[in-house]
C-alpha positions, 0 to 999 in steps of 0.5 A: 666241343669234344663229347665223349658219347660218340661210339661207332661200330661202322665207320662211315665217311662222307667225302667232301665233293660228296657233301658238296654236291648233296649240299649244292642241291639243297642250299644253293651255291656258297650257302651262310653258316645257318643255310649250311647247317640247316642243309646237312640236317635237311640231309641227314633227316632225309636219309641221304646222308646216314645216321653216325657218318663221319663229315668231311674236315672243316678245311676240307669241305670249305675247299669243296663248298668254295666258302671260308672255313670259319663258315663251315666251323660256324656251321658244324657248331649250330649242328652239334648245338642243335643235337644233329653232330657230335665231335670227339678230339682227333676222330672228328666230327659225326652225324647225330640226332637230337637226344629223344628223337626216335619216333615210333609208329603210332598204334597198336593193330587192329586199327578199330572200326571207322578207322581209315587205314593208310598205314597198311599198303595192300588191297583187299581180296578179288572177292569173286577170284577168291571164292572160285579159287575156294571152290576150286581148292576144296574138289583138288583137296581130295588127291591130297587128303589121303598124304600126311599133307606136309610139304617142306619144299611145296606142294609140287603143282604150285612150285611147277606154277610158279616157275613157269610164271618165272620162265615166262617173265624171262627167268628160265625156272625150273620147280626144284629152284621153288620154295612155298613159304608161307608169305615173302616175310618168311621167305626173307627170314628163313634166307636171312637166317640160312645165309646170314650170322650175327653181325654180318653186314646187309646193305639196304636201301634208306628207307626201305621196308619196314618188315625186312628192316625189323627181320635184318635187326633181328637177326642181329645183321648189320644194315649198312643203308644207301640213300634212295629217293624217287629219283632212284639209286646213285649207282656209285654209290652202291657199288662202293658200299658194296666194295667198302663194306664188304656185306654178307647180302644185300636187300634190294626192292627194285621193283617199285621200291617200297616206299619211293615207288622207284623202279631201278633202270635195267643199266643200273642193275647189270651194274649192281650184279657185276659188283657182287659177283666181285664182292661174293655178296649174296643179292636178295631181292623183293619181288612182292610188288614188281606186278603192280606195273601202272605206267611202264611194262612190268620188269623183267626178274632182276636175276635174269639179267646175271652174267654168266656164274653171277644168277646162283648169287640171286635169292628172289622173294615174292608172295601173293599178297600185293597182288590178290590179298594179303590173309593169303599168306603164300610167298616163294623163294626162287633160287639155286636148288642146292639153296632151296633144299637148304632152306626146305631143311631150315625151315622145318623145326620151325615151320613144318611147311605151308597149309596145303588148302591155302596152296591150292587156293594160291594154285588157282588163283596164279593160274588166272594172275593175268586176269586179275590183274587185268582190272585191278591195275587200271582201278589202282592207277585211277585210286592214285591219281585220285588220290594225288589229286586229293592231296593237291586240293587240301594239301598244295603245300606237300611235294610227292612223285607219281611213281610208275607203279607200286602202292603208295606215294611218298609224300614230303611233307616240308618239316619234320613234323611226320610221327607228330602229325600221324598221332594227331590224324589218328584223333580225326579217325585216320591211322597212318606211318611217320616216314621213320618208320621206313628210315635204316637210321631211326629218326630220319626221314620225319618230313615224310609221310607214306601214303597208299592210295589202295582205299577207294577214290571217296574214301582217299578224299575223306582221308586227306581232308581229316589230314589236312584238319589235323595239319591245320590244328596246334601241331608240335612236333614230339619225340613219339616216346611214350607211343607203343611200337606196332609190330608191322607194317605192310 
């Protein structure tokens, strides 16, 4: 049945051998109508398969599946009469989601007193670090007291520090390639808004970061998502989404991908910079999480391995709010001067510069990064284990990863019940994300819950046993309508 609702403004398609093997892995092999159906909406609600893409023709994917063709018509009916496809007479047939079906996030900030909070994945300060960086920032105050205090670009100690954090990892750095912004989400707004012009097209991950999804649409950007799951990123295809599409930028987070945990192979990102050099697309990568390594050796900064001519491609963002404390709001870009003074100009009829005491709290603090990470690292690993542990005892029917760093697991509940059960915990006195909150596509990922594991081993258990009770109880999935939106999530 023909539905003249179908308007598309990116032409996605899905080939068929493409569907099959996505198909294959859920459903088995020579799948019945329903299993098939109830494949490609496993699939689209996971992110794997976009939100608005043009399935293979009937004859087409029958052929690929090894299955009647009738089976495949059968299928497709099922999805269009469940919500999940819509068919328009000669342009086929396309992804959909069910009318409603838009959970929001679950609360507005503050989260309130007693209330466990797992919808924010970011420790708290190193108290006592903190207090020396104060203590210190307060006797460099007076070399500076006597300037008018406005920094565009930085206060030049801080840039010189992190770039010889840069050129330690392996990326040779110099101090005019260093913007001071004033947390990693001004330092993507600003290069969204220097390099990108409504409707340009910005590829992204599905799901991704949330912040950086809202910052994309806002600009009015057109994201163009590629699945990536734990096990990571299909290298094909990104690449020929990049190549097809054509997009202005890419956002990547290769780094303990936020929230799959993921860490992109060294192969795959020589691979990811060959294309764009190709392509003429700019790569903004976030970096706000590549220092919480847990299980391997923390990566060496993605635009250090640009073939020669590709590395003036490369905006790198990072901050200080993953690795010390989110209420310090300093973050840096890292790219081509002629692109910093660029950005340093753009900023300034918005933001002025970055308060100077806050920089120099962050220069003392940098100076002793190691350090603190030195105890934060193994305390975090010890929270996720705890953590995983948790959700195994209370929770057995739940599947996660363990990722080899990062801050969150990122949990598959089994049905897509996310946005519902996170508004039913919020009664138990616990606030956390539906997995839509994360999707490029509004309503997928539903079957998944992001869970960090940055609250204490003690307080992580009472958590997921008030989930647990919550699961536990008359639980129906809604539409999360009449739940206002939150305005962020770390």
């Amino acid at each position: 049945m023909a539905d003249a609702r179908v308007v598309h403004t990116v032409d996605r398609r899905l080939g068929s051998r493409q569907l099959a093997q996505l198909l294959t892995g859920t459903v088995g092999e020579r799948p019945g109508y329903r299993a098939l159906a109830s494949g490609v909406r496993t699939l689209l609600l996971d992110g794997r398969v976009p939100l608005h893409t043009r399935l293979p023709a009937e004859r087409e994917l029958a052929s690929a599946l090894g299955v009647s063709r009738a089976t495949v018509t059968a299928a497709y009916d099922v999805l269009r009469e469940g919500g999940y496809a819509l068919s328009r007479r000669g342009a086929g047939t396309w992804t959909e989601l069910p009318q409603g079906q838009r959970p929001s996030s679950v609360a507005a900030f503050p989260a309130g007193d007693g209330v466990l909070d797992l919808a924010v994945a970011a420790p708290g300060a190193p108290e006592a670090e903190l207090g020396a960086a104060l203590a210190a920032a307060g006797a460099m105050l007076a070399e500076h007291a006597p300037t008018p205090g406005y920094h565009p670009y930085g206060i030049p100690e801080l840039r010189t520090a992190v770039a010889e954090r840069f050129t330690r990892r392996g990326l040779p750095t110099l101090p005019d390639q260093i913007l001071i912004t004033t947390g990693a989400q001004h330092a993507l707004s600003l290069t969204l808004a220097l390099l990108g012009r409504p409707g340009d097209r910005v590829l992204v991950e599905n799901p991704s970061y949330p912040n950086a999804l809202d910052a994309i649409r806002g600009a009015g950007l057109r994201a163009v998502p590629v699945p990536v799951t734990e096990d990571g990123w299909d290298p094909g295809l990104v690449e020929s989404s990049l190549r097809q599409a054509a997009p202005r930028l890419a956002y990547l987070v290769p780094d303990f991908q936020n929230p799959t945990g993921a860490l992109m192979p060294r192969e795959q990102r020589v691979r990811v910079l060959e294309t764009v050099r190709a392509t003429g697309t700019w790569l903004l990568i976030d970096e706000t999480i590549a220092d919480i390594a847990l299980d391997t050796p923390p990566p060496a900064p993605f635009a250090s391995l640009a073939p020669h001519g590709a590395g003036e491609q490369v905006v790198t963002v990072g901050s200080l709010s993953k690795t010390h404390w989110g209420g310090l709001r300093i973050g840096w870009v890292r790219a081509g001067s002629r692109l910093i003074t660029e950005l340093a100009t753009k900023r300034v009829p918005s933001d002025m510069s970055t308060p100077v005491i806050e920089q120099l709290v962050a220069l003392h603090l940098l100076r002793g990064m190691d350090d603190v990470l030195r105890e934060r690292l193994p305390r975090l690993r010890a929270q996720r284990d705890a953590l995983a542990a948790s959700l195994a005892r209370h929770v057995p029917e739940w599947r996660w990863q363990v990722p080899p760093g990062g801050l969150s697991l990122w949990v598959d509940l089994g049905r897509p019940i996310a946005s519902s059960l996170a508004r039913a915990v919020l009664a138990q006195g616990v606030r956390i994300e539906g997995g839509s909150r994360f999707g490029a596509d509004p309503g997928t990922h539903e079957h998944r819950l992001r869970i960090p594991y940055t609250l204490s081993a003690d307080l992580s258990e009472q958590a997921v046993r008030r989930l647990a009770t919550a699961l536990s109880g008359d639980l129906r999935p809604g539409t999360g309508d009449d739940v206002p939106r939150r305005p962020w999530v770390a």
